[in-house]
NUVEX-473091 format. One record per residue: residue number from 1; x, y, z of N, C-alpha, C in turn. Coordinates in Angstrom, 2 decimals. Layout:
# residues N
NODE  seq     n_xx     n_yy     n_zz    ca_xx    ca_yy    ca_zz     c_xx     c_yy     c_zz
NODE  NUM        X        Y        Z        X        Y        Z        X        Y        Z
...
END
This chain:
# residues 155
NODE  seq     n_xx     n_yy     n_zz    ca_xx    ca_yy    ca_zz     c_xx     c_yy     c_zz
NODE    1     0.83    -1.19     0.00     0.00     0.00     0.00     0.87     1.26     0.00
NODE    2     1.76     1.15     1.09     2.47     2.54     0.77     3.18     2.73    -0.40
NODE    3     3.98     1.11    -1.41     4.60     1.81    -2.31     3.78     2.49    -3.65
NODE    4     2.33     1.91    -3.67     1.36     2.09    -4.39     1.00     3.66    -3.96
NODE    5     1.42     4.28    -2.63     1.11     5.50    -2.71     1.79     7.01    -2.95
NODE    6     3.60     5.95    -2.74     4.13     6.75    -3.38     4.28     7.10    -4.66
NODE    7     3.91     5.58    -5.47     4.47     5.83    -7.11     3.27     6.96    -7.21
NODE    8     2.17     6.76    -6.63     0.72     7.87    -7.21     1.39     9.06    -6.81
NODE    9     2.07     9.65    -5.85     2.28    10.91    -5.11     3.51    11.54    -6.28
NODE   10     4.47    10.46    -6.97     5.56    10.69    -7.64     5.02    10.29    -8.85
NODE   11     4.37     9.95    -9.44     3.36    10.41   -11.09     2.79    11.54   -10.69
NODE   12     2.45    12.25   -10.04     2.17    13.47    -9.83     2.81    14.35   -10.12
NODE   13     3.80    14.47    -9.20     4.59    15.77    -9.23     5.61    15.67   -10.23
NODE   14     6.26    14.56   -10.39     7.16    14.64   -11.61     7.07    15.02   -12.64
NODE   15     5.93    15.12   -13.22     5.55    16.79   -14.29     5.08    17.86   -13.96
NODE   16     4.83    17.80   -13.00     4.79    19.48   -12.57     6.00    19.94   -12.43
NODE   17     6.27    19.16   -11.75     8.30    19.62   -11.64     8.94    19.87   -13.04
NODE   18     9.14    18.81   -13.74     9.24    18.56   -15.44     8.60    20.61   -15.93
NODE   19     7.66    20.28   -15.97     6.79    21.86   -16.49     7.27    22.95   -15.82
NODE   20     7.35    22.86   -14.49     7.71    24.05   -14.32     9.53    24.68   -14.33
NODE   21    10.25    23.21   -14.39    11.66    23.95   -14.72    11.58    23.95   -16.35
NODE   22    10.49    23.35   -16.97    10.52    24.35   -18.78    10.39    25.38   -18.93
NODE   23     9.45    26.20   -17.68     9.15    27.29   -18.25    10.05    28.64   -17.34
NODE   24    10.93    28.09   -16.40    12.01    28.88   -15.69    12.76    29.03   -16.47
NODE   25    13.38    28.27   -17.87    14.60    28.26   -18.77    14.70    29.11   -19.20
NODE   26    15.15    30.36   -18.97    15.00    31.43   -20.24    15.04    30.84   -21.51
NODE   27    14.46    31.91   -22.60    14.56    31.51   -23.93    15.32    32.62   -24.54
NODE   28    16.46    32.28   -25.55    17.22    33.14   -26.24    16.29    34.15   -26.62
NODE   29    16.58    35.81   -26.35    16.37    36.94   -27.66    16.15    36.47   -28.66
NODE   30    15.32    36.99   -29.48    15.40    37.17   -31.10    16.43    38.47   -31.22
NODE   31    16.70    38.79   -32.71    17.16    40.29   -32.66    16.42    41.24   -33.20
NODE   32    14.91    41.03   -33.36    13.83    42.01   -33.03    14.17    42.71   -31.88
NODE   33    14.03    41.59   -30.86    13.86    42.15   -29.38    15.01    42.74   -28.74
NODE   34    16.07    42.24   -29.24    17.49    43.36   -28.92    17.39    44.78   -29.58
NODE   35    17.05    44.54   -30.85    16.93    46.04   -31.16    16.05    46.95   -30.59
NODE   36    14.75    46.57   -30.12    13.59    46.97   -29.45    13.73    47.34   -28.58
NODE   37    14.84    46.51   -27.70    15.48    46.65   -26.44    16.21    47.85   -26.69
NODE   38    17.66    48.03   -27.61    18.26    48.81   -27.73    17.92    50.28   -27.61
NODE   39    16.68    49.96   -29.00    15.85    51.42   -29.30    15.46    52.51   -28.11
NODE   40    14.51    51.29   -27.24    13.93    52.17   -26.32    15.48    52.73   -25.35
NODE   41    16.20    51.65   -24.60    16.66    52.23   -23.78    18.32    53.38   -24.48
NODE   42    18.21    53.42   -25.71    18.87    54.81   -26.16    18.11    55.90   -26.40
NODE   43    16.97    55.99   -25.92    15.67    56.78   -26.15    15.88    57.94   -24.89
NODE   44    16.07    56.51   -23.61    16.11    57.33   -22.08    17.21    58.52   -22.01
NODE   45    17.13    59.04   -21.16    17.51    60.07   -20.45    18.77    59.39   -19.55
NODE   46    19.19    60.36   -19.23    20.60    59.91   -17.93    21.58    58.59   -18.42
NODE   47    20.81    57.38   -18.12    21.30    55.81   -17.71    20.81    55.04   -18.71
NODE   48    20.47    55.56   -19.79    20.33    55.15   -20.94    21.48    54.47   -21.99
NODE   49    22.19    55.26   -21.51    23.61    54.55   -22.54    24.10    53.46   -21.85
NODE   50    23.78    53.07   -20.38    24.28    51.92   -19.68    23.26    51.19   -19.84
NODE   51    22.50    51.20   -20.31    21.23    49.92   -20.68    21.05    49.89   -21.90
NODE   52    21.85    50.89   -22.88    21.59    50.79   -24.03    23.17    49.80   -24.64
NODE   53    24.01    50.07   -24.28    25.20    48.93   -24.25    25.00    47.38   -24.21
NODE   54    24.20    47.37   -23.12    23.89    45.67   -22.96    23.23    45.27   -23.96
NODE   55    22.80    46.29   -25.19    22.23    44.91   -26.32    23.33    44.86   -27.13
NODE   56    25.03    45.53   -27.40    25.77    45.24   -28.48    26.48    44.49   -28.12
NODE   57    27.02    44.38   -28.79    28.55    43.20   -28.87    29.18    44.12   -27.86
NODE   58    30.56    43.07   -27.36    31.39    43.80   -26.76    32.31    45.18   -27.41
NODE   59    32.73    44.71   -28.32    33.16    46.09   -29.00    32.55    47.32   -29.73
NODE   60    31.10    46.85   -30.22    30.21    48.02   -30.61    29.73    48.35   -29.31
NODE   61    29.63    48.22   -28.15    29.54    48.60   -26.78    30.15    49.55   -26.71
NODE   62    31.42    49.96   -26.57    32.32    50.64   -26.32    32.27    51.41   -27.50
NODE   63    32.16    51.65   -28.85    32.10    52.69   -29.75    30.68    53.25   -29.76
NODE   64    29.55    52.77   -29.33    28.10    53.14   -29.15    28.21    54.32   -27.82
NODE   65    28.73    53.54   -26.75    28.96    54.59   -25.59    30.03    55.88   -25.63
NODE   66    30.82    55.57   -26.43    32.05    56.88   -27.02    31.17    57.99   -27.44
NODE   67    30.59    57.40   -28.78    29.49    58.39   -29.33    28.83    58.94   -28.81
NODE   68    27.95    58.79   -27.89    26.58    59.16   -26.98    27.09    60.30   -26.01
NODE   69    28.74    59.93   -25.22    29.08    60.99   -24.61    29.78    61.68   -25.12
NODE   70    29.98    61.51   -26.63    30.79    62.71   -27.14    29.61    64.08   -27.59
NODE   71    28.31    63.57   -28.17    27.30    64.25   -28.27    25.95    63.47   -28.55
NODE   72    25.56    63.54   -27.42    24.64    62.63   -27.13    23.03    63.26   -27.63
NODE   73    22.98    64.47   -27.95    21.77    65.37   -28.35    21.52    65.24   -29.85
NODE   74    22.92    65.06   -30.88    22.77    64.82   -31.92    22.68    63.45   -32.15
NODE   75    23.05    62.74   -31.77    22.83    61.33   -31.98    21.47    60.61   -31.09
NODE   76    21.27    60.94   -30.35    19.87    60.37   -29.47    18.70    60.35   -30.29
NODE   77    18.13    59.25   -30.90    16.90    59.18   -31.44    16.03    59.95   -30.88
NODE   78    15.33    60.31   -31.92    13.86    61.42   -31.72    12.85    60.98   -32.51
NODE   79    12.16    59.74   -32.39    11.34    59.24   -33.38    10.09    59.50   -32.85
NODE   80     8.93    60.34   -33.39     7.66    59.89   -32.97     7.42    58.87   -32.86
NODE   81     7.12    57.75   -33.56     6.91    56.32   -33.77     7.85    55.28   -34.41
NODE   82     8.27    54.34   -34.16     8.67    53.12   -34.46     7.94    51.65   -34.69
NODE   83     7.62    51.51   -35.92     7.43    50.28   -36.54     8.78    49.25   -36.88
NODE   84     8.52    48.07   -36.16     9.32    46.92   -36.48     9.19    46.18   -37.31
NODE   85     9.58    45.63   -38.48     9.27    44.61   -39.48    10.43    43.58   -39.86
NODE   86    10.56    43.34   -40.78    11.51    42.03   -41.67    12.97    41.58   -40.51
NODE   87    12.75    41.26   -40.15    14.29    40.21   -39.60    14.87    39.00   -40.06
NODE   88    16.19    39.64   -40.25    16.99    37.99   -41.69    17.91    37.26   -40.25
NODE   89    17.78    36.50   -40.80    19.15    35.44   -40.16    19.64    34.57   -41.05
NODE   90    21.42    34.93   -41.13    22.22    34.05   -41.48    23.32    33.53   -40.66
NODE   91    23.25    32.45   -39.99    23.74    31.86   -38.94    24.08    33.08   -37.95
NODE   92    25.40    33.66   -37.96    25.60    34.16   -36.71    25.53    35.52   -36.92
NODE   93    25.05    36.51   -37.90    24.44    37.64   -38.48    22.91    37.91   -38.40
NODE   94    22.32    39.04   -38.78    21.65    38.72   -38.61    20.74    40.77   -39.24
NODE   95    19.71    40.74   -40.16    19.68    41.95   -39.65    17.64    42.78   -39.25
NODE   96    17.60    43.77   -39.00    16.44    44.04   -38.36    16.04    45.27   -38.96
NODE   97    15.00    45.05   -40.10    14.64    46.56   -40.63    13.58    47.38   -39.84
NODE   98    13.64    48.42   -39.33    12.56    49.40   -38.62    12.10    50.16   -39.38
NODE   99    10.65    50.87   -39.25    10.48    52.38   -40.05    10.28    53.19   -38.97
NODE  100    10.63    54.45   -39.14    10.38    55.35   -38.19    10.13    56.89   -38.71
NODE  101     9.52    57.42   -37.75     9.13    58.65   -37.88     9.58    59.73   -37.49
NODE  102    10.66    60.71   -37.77    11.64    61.62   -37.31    11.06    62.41   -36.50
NODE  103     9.74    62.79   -36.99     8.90    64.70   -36.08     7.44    63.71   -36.79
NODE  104     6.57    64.46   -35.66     5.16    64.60   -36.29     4.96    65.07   -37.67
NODE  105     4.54    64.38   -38.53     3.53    64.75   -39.86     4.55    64.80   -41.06
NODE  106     5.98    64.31   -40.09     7.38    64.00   -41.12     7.24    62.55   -41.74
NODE  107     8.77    62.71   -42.75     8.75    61.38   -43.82     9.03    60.34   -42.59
NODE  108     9.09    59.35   -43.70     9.28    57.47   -42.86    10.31    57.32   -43.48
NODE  109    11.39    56.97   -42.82    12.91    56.78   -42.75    13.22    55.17   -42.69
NODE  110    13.73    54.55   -43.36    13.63    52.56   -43.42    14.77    52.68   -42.34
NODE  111    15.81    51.70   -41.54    16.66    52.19   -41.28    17.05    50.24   -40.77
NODE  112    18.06    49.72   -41.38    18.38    48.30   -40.91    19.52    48.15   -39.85
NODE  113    18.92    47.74   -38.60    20.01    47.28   -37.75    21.02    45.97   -37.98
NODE  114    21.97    46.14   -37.78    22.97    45.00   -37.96    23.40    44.57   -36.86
NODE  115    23.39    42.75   -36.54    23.60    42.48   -35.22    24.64    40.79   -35.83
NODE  116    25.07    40.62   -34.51    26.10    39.64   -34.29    25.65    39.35   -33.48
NODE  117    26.13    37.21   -33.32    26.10    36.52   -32.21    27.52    36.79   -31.31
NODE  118    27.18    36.91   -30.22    28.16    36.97   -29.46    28.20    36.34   -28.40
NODE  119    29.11    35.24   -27.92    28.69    34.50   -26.65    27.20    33.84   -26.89
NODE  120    26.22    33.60   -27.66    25.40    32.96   -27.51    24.38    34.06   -28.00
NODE  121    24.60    35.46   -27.41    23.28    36.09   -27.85    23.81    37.23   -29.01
NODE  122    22.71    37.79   -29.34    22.60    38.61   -30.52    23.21    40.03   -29.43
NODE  123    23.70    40.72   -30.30    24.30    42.05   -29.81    23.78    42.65   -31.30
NODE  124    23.82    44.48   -31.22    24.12    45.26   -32.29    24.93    45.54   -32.93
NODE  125    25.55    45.72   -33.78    26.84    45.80   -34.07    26.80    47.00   -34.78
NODE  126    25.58    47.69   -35.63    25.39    49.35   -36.36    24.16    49.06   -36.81
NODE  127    23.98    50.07   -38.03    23.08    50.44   -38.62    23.02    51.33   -39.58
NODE  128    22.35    50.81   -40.36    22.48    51.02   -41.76    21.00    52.01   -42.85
NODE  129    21.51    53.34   -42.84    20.19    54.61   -43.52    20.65    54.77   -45.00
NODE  130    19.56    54.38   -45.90    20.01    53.93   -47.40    21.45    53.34   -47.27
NODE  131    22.86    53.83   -48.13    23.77    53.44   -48.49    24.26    53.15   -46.98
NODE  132    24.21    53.91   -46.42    25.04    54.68   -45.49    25.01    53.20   -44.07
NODE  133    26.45    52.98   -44.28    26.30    51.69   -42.78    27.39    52.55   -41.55
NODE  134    26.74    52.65   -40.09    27.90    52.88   -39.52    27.66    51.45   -38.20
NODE  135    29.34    51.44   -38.48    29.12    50.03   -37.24    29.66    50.51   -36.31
NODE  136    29.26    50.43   -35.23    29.61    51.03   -33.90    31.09    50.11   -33.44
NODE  137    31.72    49.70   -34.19    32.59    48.65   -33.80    34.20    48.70   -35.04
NODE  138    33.58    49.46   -35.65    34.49    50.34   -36.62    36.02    51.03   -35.97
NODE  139    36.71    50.74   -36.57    38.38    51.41   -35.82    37.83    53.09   -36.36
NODE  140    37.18    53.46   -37.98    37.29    55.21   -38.10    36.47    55.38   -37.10
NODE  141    35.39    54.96   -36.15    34.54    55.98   -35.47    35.46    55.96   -34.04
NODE  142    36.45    54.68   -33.99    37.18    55.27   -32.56    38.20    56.72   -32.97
NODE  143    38.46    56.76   -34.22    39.87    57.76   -34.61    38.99    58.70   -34.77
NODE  144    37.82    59.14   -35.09    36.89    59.98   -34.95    36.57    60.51   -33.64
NODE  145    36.49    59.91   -32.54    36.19    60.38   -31.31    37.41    60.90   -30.67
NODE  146    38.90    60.37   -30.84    39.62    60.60   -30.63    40.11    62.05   -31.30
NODE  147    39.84    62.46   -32.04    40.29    63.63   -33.20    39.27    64.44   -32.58
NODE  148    38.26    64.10   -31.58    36.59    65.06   -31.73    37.39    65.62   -29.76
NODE  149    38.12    64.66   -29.31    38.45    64.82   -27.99    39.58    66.06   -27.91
NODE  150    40.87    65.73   -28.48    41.65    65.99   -28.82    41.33    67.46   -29.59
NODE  151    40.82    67.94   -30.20    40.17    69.15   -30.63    39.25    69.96   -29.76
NODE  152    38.53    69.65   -28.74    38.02    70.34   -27.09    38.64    70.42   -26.49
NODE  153    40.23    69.61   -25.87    41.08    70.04   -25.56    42.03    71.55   -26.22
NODE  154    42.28    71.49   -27.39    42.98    72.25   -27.87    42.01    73.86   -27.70
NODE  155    40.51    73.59   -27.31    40.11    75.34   -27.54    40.31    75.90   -26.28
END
């Protein structure tokens, strides 16, 4: 009798248990949702560039955050609205087209994010307006910041 009441007590719970460490597993990002992620928190104010870092790669990290405090007013998105659409994947690439809206009652701007696997997850790596690609991970935009530093010193 009792072992008849344990196997019933342990067919029980052994899928609940089973179910509920499935649904504790995190599930990888897409790189919709990194960019989404990205978008908004380069949107914020103050502590924005420290939450806006955690969606790139390690090295577009560090050229994304250069930028922001070199002039963070010209570069800080100002979109009325953001629409998300088409996301490609080719193995460890990957990219994310948005439309967006610059000012009220303004044009729609296409604008494709470019992202990398890194360690397992998707990071940003730039972004790309018609021709125009800049990768935050680029050696000219570090010699650029450096030339932009180096010139506020000199006035």
């Amino acid at each position: 009798m009792r072992k008849q009441t344990f196997f019933w007590l342990y067919s029980l719970l052994f899928p609940l248990l089973v179910l509920a460490a499935c649904r504790s597993t995190p599930k990888p990002e897409n790189p919709t949702k990194r960019v989404r992620g990205f978008m908004e928190a380069s949107r914020k104010e103050g502590r924005g560039i420290d939450e806006a870092v955690t969606y790139c790669t390690k090295k577009s990290a560090l050229g994304w955050r250069a930028m922001m405090e070199m002039d963070p007013e010209r570069i800080k998105p100002t979109f009325t609205w953001i629409e998300y659409g088409k996301e490609t994947i080719e193995e460890k690439k990957a990219t994310v087209s948005i439309r967006v809206q610059v000012e009220e009652g303004g044009g729609v701007d296409t604008i494709i994010f470019h992202l990398e696997k890194e360690e397992g997850k998707w990071g940003v790596v730039g972004f790309q307006e018609g021709t125009d690609l800049v990768r935050f991970d680029d050696q000219k935009i570090f010699d650029r910041i450096e030339y932009l530093k180096r010139a506020k010193k000199e006035k």
